[in-house]
C-alpha positions as CSV (number, residue, x, y, z in Angstrom):
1,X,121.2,90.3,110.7
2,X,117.4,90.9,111.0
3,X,116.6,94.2,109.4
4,X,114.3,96.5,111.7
5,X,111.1,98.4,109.8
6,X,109.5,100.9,111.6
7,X,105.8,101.1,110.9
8,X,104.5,104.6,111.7
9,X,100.3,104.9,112.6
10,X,99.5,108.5,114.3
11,X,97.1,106.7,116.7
12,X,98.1,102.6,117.7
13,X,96.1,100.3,118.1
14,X,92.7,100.9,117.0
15,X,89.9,98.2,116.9
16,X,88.8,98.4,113.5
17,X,92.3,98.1,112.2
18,X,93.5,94.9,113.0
19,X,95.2,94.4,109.6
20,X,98.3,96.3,111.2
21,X,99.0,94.2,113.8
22,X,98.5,91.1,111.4
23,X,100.7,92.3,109.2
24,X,103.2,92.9,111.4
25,X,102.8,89.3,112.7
26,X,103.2,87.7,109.3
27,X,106.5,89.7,109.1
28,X,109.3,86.7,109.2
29,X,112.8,88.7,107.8
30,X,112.2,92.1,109.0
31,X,111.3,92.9,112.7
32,X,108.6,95.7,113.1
33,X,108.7,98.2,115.8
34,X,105.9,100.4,116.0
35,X,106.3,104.0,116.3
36,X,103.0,106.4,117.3
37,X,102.4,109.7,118.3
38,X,98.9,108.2,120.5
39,X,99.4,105.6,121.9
40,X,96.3,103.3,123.1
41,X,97.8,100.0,124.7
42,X,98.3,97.2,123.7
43,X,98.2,93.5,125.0
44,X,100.2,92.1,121.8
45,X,103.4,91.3,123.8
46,X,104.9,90.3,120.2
47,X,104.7,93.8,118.9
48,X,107.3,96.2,119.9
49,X,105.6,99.8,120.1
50,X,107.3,103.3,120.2
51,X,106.0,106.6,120.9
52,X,107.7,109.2,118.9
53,X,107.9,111.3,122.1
54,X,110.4,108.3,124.1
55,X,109.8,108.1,127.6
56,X,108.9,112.3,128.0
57,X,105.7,113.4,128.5
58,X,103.6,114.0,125.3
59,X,102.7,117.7,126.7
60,X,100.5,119.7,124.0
61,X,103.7,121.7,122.4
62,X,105.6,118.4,122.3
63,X,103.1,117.0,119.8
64,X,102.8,120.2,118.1
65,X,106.5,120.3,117.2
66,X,106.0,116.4,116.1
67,X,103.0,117.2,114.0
68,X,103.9,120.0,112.3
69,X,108.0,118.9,111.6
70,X,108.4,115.2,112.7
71,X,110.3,116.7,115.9
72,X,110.8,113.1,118.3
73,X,112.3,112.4,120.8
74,X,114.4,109.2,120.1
75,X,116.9,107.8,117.0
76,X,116.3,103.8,116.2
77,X,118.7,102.0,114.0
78,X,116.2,100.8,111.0
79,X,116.3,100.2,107.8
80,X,112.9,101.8,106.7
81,X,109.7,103.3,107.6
82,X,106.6,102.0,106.3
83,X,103.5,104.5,106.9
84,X,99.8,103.2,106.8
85,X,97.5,106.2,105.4
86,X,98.3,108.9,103.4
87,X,97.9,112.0,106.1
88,X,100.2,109.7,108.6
89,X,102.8,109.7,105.9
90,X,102.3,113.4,105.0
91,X,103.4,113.5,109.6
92,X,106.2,111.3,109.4
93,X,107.6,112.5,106.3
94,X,110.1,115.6,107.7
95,X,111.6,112.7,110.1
96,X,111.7,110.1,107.4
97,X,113.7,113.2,105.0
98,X,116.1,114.2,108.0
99,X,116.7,110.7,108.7
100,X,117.3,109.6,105.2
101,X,115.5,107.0,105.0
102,X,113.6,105.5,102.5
103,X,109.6,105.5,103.0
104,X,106.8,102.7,101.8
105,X,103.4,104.5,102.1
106,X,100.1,101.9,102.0
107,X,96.7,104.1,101.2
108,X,93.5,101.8,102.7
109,X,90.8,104.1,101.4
110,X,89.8,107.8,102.1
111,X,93.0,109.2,101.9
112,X,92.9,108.1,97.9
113,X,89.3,108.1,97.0
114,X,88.2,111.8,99.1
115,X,88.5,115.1,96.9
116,X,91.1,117.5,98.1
117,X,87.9,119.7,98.4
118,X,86.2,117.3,100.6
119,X,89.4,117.1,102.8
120,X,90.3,120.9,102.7
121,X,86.7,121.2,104.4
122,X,87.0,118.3,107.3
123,X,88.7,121.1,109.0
124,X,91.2,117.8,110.4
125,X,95.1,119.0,110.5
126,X,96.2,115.7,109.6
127,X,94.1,115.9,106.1
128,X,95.4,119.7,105.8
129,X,98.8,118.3,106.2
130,X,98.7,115.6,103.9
131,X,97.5,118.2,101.2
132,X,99.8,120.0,101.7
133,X,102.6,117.4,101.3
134,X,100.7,115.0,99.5
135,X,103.1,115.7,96.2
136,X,106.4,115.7,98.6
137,X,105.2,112.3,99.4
138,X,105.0,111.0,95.7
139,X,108.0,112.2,95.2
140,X,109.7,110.9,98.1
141,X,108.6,107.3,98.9
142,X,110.2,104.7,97.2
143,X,107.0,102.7,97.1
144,X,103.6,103.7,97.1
145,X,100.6,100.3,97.9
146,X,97.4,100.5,97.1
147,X,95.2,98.2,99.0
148,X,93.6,97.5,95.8
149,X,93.5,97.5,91.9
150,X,90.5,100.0,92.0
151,X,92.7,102.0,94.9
152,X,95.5,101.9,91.9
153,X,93.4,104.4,89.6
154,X,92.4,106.5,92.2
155,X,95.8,107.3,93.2
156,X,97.2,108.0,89.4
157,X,94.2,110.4,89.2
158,X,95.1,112.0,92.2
159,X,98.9,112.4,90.2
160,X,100.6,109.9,92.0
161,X,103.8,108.3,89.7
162,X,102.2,104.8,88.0
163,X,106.0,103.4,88.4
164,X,106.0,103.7,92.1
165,X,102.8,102.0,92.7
166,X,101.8,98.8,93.0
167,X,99.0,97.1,94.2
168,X,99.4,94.6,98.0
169,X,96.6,93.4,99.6
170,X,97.4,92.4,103.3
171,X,95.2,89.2,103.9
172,X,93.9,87.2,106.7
173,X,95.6,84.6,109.0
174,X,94.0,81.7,108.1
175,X,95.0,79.8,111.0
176,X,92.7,82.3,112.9
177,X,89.7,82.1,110.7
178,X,88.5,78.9,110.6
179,X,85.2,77.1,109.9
180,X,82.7,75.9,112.6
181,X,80.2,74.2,110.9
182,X,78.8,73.3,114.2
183,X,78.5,76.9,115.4
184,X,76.7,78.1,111.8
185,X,73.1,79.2,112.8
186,X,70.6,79.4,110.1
187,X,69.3,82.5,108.5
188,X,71.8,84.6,110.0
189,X,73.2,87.6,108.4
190,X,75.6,89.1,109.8
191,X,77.7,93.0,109.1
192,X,80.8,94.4,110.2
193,X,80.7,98.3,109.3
194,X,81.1,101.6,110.9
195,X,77.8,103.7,111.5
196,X,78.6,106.2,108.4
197,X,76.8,107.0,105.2
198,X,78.7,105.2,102.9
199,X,78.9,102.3,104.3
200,X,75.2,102.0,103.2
201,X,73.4,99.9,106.6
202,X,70.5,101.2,105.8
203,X,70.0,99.9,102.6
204,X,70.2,96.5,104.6
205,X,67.7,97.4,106.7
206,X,65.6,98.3,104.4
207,X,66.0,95.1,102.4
208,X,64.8,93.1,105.7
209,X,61.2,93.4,105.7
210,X,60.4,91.2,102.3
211,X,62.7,89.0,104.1
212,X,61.1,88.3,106.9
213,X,58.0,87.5,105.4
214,X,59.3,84.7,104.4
215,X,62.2,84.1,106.7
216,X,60.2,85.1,110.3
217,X,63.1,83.2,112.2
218,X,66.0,85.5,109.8
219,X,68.2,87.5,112.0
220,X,70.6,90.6,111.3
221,X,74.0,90.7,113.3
222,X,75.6,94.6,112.9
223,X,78.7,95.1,114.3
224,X,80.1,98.6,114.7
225,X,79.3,102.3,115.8
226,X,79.7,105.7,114.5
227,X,77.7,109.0,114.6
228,X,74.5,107.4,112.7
229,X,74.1,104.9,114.9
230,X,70.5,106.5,116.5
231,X,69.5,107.0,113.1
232,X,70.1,103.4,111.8
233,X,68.4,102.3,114.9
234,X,65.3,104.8,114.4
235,X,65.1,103.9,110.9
236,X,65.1,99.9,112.0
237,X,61.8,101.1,114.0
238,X,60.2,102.8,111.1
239,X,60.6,99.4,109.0
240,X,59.7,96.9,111.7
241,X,62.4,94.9,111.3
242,X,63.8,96.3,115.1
243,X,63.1,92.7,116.8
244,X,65.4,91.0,114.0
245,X,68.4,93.1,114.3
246,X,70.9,93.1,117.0
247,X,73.2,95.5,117.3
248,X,76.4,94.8,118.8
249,X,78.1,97.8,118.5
250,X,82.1,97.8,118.3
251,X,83.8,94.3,119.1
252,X,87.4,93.3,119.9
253,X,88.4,91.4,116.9
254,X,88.0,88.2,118.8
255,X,84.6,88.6,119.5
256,X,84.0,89.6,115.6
257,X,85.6,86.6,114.6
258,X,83.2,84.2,117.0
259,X,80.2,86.2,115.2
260,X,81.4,85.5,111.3
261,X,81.9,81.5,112.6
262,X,78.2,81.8,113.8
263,X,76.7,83.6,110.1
264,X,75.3,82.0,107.3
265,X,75.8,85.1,105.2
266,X,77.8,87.9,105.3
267,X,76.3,90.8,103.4
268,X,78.0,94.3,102.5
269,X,76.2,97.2,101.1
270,X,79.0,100.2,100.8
271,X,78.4,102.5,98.1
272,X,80.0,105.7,96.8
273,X,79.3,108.9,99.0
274,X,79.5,112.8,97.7
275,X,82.9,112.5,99.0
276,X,83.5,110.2,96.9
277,X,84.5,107.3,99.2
278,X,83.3,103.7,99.1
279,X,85.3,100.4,100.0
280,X,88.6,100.4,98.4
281,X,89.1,96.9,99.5
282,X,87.1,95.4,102.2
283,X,88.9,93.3,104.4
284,X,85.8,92.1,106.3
285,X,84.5,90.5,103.4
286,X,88.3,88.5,103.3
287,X,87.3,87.5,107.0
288,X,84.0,86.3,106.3
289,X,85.1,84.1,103.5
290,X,87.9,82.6,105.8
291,X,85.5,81.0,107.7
292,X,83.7,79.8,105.0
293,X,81.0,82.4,104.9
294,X,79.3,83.3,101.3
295,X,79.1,86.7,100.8
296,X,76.5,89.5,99.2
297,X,78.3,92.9,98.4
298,X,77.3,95.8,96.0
299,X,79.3,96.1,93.0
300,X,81.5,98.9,94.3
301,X,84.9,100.3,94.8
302,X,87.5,97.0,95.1
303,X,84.5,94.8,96.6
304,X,85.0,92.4,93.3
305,X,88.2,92.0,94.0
306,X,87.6,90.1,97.6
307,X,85.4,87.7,96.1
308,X,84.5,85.8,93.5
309,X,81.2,86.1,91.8
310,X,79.0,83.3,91.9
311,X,81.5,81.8,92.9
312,X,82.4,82.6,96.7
313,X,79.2,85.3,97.2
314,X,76.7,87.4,95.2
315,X,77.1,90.9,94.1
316,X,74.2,94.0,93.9
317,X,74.2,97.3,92.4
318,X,74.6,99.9,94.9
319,X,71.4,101.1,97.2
320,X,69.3,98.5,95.9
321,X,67.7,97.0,98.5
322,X,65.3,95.0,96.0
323,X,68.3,93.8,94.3
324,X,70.1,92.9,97.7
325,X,67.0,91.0,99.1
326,X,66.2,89.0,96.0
327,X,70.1,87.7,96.2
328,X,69.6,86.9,99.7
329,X,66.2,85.0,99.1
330,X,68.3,83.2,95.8
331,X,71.0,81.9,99.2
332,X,68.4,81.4,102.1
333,X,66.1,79.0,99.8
334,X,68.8,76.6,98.4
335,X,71.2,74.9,100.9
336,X,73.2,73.1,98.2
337,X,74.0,76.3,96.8
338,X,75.1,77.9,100.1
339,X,76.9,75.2,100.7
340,X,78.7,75.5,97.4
341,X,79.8,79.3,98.0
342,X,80.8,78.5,101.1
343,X,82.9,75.7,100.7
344,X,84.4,78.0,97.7
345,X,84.8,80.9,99.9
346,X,87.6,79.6,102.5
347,X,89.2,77.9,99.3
348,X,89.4,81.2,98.2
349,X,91.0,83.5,100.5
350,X,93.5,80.7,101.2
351,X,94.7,80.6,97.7
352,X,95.0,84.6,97.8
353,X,94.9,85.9,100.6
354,X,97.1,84.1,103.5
355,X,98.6,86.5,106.1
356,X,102.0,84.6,106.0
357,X,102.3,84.6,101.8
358,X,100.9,88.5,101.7
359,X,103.6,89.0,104.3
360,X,106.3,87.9,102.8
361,X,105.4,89.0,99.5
362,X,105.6,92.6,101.4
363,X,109.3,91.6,103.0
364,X,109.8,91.3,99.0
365,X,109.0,94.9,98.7
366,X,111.3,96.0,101.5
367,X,114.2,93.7,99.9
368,X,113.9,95.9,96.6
369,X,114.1,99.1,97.9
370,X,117.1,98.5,100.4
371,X,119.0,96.5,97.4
């Protein structure tokens, strides 16, 4: 009989997580079924999707009584719950206790790397609610996941139990990601990153204009949106390098994947903010390389574990945009060594990182605790 996981995410889907759903995909022993508290459509007829509230109305005191003590309106039959983000779990966690059931809890980033004070003062319930269970959940889950060797330390700092973690990183489909040599456009860069400080966009604009000097024809693809987006753009004025980015704000996945095919580089510049959050993993990067895209990535967080250097991409040390545009240059001026990191790259993340072998790897994890 085909054992039933539910995978719990406060708010499904969202465009700039389509790990979840390709996850789920990759899932061959255990059927997922979704369960979220906000619910935003979804046109994946192969994923089953639950809202905690049934078919009633999710009124305001409805999702009160679910947020504050996993109140729903509906009993499945599965075997476990696996939560994505560490405030999510700290939601689903009364429910999970009632139930019995055991939990698997997979932190991507902030909810690892941000200082309690840092979440205490986003004045967001879910981050006050995940402080305040955030021990409950240690001791609770039966598995904790870290996207991420570097993710790994930052949890055991934060007190979490060394023998319930281990480290999963969820891959790409590689079936998906292919490479298009035909529709590869020269001196291309091209970024997939929200419009927020750590991220660090602007330290790729700013390595642009020594670039262009000698690359007039070089052209910067930025994909993504968030609340600094009019000051990225103003500060792409001030360098006058405006006419050589294009910004294509947020993207169905689809779309994101025709603009990695069309890149010649992929570059990343996260660094660590006074929150202390970087890029605990970077699953973009894992895209990129899937289509055989080299990439250039600062030297932070779990960046060196999505690549190889010199050997699928370049690395930099954080904010420098010196650093960034000589590795660029060191790319754009020899072919044969582009073609060398590329050709590496796809070889790469389909050794390591296939959807299908993470996947079931993960269905190992489930077999374990229900043994």
């Amino acid at each position: 009989m085909t054992k039933i996981v539910a995978v719990y995410r406060t708010a499904y889907p969202l465009p700039s997580e389509a790990f979840i759903p390709s996850q789920l995909l990759g899932l061959k022993r255990y059927q997922p079924l979704v369960w979220c508290r906000d619910f935003h459509g979804s046109d994946n007829p192969q994923i089953k999707v639950k809202s905690v509230f049934a078919d009633k109305p999710a009124s305001v005191w409805r999702k009160v009584l679910f947020t504050f003590f996993g109140i729903a309106g509906f009993k499945d039959d599965v075997q476990l719950v696996h939560a994505h983000f560490g405030p999510d779990a700290a939601m689903i966690l009364p429910l999970v206790k009632r139930s019995n059931l055991p939990l698997v809890v997979t932190f991507h980033g902030f909810d690892a790397q941000q200082s309690r004070w840092s979440m205490l003062k986003s004045k967001t319930i879910s981050n006050w609610l995940f402080l305040l269970r955030e021990k409950m959940i240690y001791r609770y889950a039966s598995r904790i996941i870290a996207v991420s060797a570097y993710l790994r330390e930052c949890l055991i700092r934060r007190g979490c139990p060394p023998d319930k973690l281990i480290v999963h990183y969820i891959g790409v489909d590689t079936a998906r990601f292919k490479v298009d040599s035909a529709a590869r456009i020269p001196k291309r860069l091209v970024n997939v990153s929200r419009h927020v400080d750590w991220k660090g966009i602007d330290t790729i604009l700013r390595a642009l204009p020594q670039l262009i000097v000698q690359y007039p024809d070089l052209v910067l693809v930025q994909i993504g949106s968030g609340p600094d987006t009019r000051r990225l753009q103003q500060l792409a004025v001030e360098l006058g390098v405006s006419e050589h980015v294009h910004w294509r704000g947020a993207l169905p996945h689809e779309q994101v994947l025709a603009e990695l095919r069309q890149a010649s580089v992929y570059v990343h510049a996260a660094r660590t903010d006074e929150k202390g959050q970087t890029e605990a993993f970077g699953i973009a990067l894992i895209e990129a390389q899937a289509c055989g895209v080299p990439v250039v990535a600062t030297r932070s967080g779990g960046i060196p574990e999505a690549m190889l250097e010199n050997h699928t991409g370049l690395l930099f040390e954080e904010n420098d945009h010196a650093a960034l545009a000589a590795q660029l240059d060191s790319l754009l001026s020899d072919g044969a060594r582009l073609d060398f990191l590329a050709h590496n790259a796809r070889e790469f993340v389909v050794s390591r990182f296939d959807i299908n072998v993470q996947s079931a790897k993960l269905e190992n994890i489930y077999d374990e605790i229900g043994s």
